[in-house]
C-alpha positions as CSV (number, residue, x, y, z in Angstrom):
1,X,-8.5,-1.4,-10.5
2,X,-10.0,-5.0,-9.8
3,X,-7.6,-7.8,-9.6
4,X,-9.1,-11.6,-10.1
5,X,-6.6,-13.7,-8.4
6,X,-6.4,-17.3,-8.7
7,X,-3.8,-20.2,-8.0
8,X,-2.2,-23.3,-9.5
9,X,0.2,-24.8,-6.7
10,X,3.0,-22.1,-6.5
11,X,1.9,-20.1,-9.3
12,X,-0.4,-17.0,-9.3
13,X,-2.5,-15.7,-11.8
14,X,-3.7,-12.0,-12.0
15,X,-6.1,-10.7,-14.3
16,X,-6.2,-6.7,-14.7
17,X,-9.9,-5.5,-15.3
18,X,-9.6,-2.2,-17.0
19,X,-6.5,0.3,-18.6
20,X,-4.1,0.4,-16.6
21,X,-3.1,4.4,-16.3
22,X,-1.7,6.9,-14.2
23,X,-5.4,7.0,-12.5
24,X,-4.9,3.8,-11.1
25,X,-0.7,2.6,-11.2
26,X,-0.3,3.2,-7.8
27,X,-3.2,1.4,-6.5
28,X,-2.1,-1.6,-8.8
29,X,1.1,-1.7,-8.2
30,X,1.2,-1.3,-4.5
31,X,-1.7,-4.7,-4.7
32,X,0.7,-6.7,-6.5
33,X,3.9,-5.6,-4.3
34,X,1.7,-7.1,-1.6
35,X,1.0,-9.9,-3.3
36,X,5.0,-10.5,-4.0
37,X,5.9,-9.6,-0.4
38,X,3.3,-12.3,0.1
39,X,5.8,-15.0,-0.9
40,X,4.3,-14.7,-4.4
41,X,7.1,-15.4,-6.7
42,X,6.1,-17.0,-9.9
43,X,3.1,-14.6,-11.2
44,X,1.2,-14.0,-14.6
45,X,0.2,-11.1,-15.5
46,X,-3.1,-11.8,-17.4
47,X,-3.6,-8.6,-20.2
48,X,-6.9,-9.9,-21.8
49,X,-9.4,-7.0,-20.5
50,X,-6.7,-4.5,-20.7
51,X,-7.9,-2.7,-23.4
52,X,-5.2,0.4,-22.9
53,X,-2.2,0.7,-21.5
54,X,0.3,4.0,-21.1
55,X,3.5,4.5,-19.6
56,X,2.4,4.4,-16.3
57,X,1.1,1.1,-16.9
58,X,4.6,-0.2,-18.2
59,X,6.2,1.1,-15.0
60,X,3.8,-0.7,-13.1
61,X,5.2,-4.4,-15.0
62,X,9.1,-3.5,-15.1
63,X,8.9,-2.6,-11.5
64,X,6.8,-6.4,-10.4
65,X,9.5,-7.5,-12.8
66,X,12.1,-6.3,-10.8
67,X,10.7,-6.9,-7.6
68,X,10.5,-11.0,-8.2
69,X,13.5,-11.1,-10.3
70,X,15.2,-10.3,-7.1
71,X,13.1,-12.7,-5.1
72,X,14.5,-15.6,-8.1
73,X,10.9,-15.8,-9.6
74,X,9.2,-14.9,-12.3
75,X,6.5,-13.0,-14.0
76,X,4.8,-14.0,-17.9
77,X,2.4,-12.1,-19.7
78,X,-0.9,-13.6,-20.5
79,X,-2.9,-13.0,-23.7
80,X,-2.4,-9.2,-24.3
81,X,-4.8,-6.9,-26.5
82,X,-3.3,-6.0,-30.2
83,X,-2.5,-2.8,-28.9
84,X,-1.4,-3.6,-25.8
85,X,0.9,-5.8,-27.5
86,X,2.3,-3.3,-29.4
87,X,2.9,-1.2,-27.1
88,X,4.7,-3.9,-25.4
89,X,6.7,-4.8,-28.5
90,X,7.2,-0.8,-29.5
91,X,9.0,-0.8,-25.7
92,X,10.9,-3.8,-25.8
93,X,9.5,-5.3,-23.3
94,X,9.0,-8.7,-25.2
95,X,12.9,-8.7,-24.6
96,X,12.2,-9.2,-20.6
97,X,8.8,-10.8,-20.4
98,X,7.7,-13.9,-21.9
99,X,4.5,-13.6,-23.8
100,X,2.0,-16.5,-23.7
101,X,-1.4,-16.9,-25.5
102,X,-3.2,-19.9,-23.7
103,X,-3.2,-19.9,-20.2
104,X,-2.4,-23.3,-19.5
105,X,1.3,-22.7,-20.8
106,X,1.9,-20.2,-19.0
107,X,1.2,-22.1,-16.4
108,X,3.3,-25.2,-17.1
109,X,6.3,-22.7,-18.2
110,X,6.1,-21.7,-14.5
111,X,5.9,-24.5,-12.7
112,X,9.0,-25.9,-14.6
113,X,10.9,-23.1,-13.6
């Protein structure tokens, strides 16, 4: 899977270019570890070309979750597909992540924090 990474001061965007499946978890999640262990700490997670997600996929975001949450950052969800958003919603996951529609909020909500 492609990443596009860009920043905003401390805060990094990443925008996932495809599903996000077993096929290619691994290869995601190990780039974004990288970019945490990177001193990467505040992070959005930008879903608007994911057009499929499966469980793999959902491992992939609890485990970034966990890894800043113990580093005291945080990670937001940016502009997820319908069904991506269901999914997300089916799981609970909107419990843990905060969900934003337009980047620039997500943005401020992390720069604030």
């Amino acid at each position: 899977m492609k990443l596009n990474i860009s920043r905003h001061q401390q805060v990094v965007t990443v925008q996932l270019t495809e599903t996000l499946v077993m096929s290619n978890a691994d290869t995601t999640r190990l780039a974004l570890t990288e970019l945490t262990d990177q001193g990467n700490h505040f992070l959005i997670i930008d879903l608007s070309l994911v057009n499929f997600l499966d469980s793999s996929g959902l491992a992939v975001l609890i485990a970034i979750y966990k890894q800043v949450n113990r580093q005291q950052g945080q990670v937001v969800l940016l502009q997820p597909q319908n069904n991506v958003r269901a999914l997300i919603e089916l799981t609970r996951l909107h419990q843990i992540f905060d969900i934003y529609e337009d980047p620039q909020s997500a943005i401020h909500s992390l720069q604030a924090a």
